[in-house]
VEXGU-869878 format. One line per 4 residues: number of its first residue (from 1); for each residue y, z, x of C-alpha. Coordinates in nm, 4 decimals. Example, Ala and Ser with C-alpha at 12.3 -4.5 7.8 and 13.67 -1.06 7.14 Angstrom:
1> -0.4500/0.7800/1.2300 ~ -0.1060/0.7140/1.3670 .
***
This chain:
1> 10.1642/-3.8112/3.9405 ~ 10.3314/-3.5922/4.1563 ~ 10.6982/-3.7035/4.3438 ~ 10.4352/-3.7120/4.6872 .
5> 10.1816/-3.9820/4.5473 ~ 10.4373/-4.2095/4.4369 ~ 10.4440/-4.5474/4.7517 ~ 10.7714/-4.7379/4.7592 .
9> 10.6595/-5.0911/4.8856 ~ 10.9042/-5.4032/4.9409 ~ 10.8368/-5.7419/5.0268 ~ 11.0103/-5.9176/5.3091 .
13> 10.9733/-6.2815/5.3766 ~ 10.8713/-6.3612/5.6901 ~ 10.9252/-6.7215/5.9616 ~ 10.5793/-6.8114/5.8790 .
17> 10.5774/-6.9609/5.5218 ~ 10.2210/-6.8562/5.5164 ~ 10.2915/-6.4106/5.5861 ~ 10.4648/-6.1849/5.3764 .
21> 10.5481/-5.8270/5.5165 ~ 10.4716/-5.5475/5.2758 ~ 10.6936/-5.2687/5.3376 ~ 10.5952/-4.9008/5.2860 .
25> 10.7759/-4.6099/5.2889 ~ 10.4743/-4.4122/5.4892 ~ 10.3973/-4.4588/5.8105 ~ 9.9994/-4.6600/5.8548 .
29> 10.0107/-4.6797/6.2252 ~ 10.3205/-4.5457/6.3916 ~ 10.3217/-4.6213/6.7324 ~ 10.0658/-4.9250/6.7653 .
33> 9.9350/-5.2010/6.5602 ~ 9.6519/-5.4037/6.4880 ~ 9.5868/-5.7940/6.3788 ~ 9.2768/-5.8933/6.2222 .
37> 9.2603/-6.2664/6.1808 ~ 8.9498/-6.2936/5.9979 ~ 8.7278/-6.0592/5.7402 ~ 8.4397/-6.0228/6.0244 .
41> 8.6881/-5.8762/6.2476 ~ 8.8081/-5.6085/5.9906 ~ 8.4716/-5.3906/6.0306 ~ 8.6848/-5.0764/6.1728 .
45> 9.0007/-5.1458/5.9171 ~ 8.9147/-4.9829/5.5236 ~ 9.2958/-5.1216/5.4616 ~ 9.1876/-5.5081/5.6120 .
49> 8.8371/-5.4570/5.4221 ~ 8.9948/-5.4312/5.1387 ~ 9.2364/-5.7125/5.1352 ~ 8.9929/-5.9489/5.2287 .
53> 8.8164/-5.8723/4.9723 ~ 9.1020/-6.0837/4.7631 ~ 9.0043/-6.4303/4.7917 ~ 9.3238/-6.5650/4.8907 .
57> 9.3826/-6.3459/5.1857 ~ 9.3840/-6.5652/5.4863 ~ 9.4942/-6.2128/5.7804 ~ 9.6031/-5.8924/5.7655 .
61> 9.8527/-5.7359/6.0531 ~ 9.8784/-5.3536/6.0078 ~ 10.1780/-5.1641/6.2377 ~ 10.3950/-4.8560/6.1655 .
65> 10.5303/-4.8851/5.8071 ~ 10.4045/-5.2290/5.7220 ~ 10.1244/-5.4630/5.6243 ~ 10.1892/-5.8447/5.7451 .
69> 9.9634/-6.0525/5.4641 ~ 9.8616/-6.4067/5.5989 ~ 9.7768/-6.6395/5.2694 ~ 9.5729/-6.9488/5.1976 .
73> 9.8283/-7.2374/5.1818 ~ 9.6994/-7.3155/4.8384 ~ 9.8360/-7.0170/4.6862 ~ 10.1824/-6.9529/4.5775 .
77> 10.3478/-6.6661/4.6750 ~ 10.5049/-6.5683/4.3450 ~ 10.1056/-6.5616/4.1727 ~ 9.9775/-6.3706/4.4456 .
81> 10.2228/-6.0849/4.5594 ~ 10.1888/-5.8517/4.2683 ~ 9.8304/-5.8058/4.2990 ~ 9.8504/-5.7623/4.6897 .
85> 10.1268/-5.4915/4.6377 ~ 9.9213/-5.3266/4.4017 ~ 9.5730/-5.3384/4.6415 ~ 9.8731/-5.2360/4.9299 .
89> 9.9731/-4.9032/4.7134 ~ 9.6141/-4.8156/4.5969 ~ 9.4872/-4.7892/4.9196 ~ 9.7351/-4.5685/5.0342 .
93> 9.7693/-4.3517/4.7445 ~ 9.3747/-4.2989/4.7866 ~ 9.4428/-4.1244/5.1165 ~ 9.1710/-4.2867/5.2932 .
97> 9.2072/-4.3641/5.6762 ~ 9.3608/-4.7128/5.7308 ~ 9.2098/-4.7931/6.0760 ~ 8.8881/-4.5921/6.2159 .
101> 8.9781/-4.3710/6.5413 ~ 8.7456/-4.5893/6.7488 ~ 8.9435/-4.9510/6.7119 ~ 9.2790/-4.6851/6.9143 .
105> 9.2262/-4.7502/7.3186 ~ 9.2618/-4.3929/7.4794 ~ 9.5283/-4.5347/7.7442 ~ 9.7839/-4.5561/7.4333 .
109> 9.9085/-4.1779/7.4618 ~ 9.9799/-4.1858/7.8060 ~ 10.0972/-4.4810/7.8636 ~ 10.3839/-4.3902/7.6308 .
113> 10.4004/-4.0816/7.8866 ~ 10.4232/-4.3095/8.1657 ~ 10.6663/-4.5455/8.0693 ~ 10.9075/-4.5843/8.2772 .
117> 10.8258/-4.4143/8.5688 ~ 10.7223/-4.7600/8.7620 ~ 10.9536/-5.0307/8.8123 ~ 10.7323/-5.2711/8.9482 .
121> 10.7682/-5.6077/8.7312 ~ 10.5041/-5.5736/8.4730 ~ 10.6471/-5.3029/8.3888 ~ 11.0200/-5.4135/8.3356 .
125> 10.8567/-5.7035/8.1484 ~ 10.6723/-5.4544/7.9233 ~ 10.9681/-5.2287/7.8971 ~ 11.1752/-5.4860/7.7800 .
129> 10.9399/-5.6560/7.5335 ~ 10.8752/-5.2864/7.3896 ~ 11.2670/-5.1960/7.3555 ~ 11.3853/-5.5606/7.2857 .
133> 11.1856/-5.7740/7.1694 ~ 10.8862/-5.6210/6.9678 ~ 11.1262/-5.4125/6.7174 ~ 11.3167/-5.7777/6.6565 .
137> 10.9131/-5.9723/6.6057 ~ 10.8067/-5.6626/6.3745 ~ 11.1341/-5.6875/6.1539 ~ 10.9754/-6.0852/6.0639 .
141> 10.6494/-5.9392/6.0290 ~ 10.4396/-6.0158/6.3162 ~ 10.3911/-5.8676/6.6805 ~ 10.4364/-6.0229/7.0320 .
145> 10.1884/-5.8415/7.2831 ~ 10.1848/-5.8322/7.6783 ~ 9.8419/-6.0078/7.8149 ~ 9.9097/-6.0912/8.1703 .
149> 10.1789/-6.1683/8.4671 ~ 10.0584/-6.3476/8.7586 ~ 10.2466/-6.6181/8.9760 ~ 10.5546/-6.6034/8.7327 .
153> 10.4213/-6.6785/8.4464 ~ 10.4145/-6.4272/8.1394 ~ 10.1371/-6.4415/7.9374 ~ 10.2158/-6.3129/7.5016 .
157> 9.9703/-6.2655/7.2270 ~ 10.1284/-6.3932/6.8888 ~ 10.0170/-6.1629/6.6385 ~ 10.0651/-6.1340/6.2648 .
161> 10.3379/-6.3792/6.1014 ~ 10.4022/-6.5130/6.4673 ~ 10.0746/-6.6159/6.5482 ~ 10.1112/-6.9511/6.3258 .
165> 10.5127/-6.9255/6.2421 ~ 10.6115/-7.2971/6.3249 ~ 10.9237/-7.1619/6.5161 ~ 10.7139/-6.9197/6.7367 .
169> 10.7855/-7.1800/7.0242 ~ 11.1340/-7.1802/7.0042 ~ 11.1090/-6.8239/7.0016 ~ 10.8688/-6.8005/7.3146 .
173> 11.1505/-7.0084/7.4989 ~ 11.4808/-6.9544/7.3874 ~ 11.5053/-6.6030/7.3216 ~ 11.2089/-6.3976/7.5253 .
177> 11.1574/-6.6233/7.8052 ~ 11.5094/-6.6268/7.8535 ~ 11.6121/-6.2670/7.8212 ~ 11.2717/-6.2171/8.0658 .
181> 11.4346/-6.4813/8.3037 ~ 11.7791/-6.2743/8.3263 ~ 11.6369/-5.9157/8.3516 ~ 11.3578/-5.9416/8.6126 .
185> 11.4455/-6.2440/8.8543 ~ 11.0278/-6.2884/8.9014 ~ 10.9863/-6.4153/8.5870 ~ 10.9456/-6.7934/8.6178 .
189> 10.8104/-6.9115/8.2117 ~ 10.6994/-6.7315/7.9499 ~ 10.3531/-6.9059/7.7409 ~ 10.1785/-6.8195/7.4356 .
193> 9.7808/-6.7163/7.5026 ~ 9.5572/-7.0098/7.3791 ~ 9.3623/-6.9044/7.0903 .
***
C-alpha cells in the first residue's frame, strides 16, 4: 500500500447522541453537501448505498471532508464505530465516485461567483449563514441550509446531526436567530422547516 492509499479517519462526537462525524483527511464534497435521511433516497450516493447497507445505519450526511452517520438508538456507539470506519475507508480507498454528477444543481458554481455582489437581504442572510454559521453546524456534524425569507421570517433546513439534535432549538434561537436579528434589521424570527 502505497503512502497515497492510506485514509486517516477520526471520529468526532456530535450534539445529537444519535450522529457521529467521521473525519477524513480527503476531501468527498468540497464545497457542498448532501443529507440522505433514508436508504430510498440514497439512489445517486455509492458512499450512502453503501452504508445503508449496514443494518444499523439510521442517515448518512456527506460534506467536504466528512461523513455525519445517524444510528438506530438501539445500538451502542462503541459496537458499531469500527465497522462504519472501516466501510468509511473502503469506499474511499476504492476510488469510486461518492455522489453521481446529476444529484450537483448547476446554479452551485456561480453562485459562489456571485456572492456578494447583491446586498439585498437574502443575501446578507445567506452570506452570513455561509461565513458564520454553517462552518460552526459542520464542526458538530450536521448542516443548516437557507429555504426561504418572506415577511421576516427565515426559513432553515436541519440537516445531518442537527436535524434531530435535541438542542437544535436552542440553537435556531439563541445563536442564529439572534446573530440574523443584529446583522440585517429585516430579520424578524428564525424557524426550522417542518419535516
Amino acid at each position: 500500500m502505497t503512502a497515497e492509499t492510506i485514509i486517516d479517519i477520526y471520529t468526532e462526537m456530535t450534539p445529537n447522541p444519535e450522529s457521529l462525524k467521521f473525519v477524513t483527511d480527503r476531501h468527498i464534497l468540497p464545497n457542498f453537501q448532501l443529507d440522505f435521511k433514508t436508504k430510498e433516497l440514497a439512489a445517486g450516493s455509492e458512499l450512502a448505498k453503501t452504508l445503508f447497507e449496514i443494518p444499523f445505519v439510521n442517515g448518512v450526511f456527506i460534506a467536504n471532508n466528512f461523513v455525519t452517520i445517524t444510528k438506530n438508538p438501539e445500538y451502542d456507539w462503541f459496537e458499531i464505530t469500527p465497522e462504519l470506519k472501516d466501510a468509511v475507508k473502503q469506499f474511499l480507498q476504492s476510488g469510486k465516485k461518492p455522489v453521481d454528477d446529476a444529484l450537483f444543481p448547476k446554479d452551485v458554481l456561480q453562485e459562489q461567483k456571485s456572492e456578494g455582489a447583491n446586498q439585498d437581504p437574502e443575501s446578507k442572510i445567506k452570506e452570513l449563514l455561509d461565513k458564520y454559521v454553517k462552518p460552526a453546524v459542520q464542526g458538530d456534524g450536521g448542516h443548516i441550509e437557507f429555504k426561504s425569507f418572506e415577511n421576516g421570517t427565515v426559513t432553515l433546513s436541519l440537516q445531518g446531526s442537527c436535524s434531530s439534535c435535541p438542542s437544535s432549538t436552542l440553537t435556531l434561537k439563541s445563536g442564529i436567530e439572534g446573530l440574523l436579528k443584529r446583522m440585517v434589521p429585516e430579520v424578524e424570527e428564525v424557524v426550522a422547516e417542518a419535516e
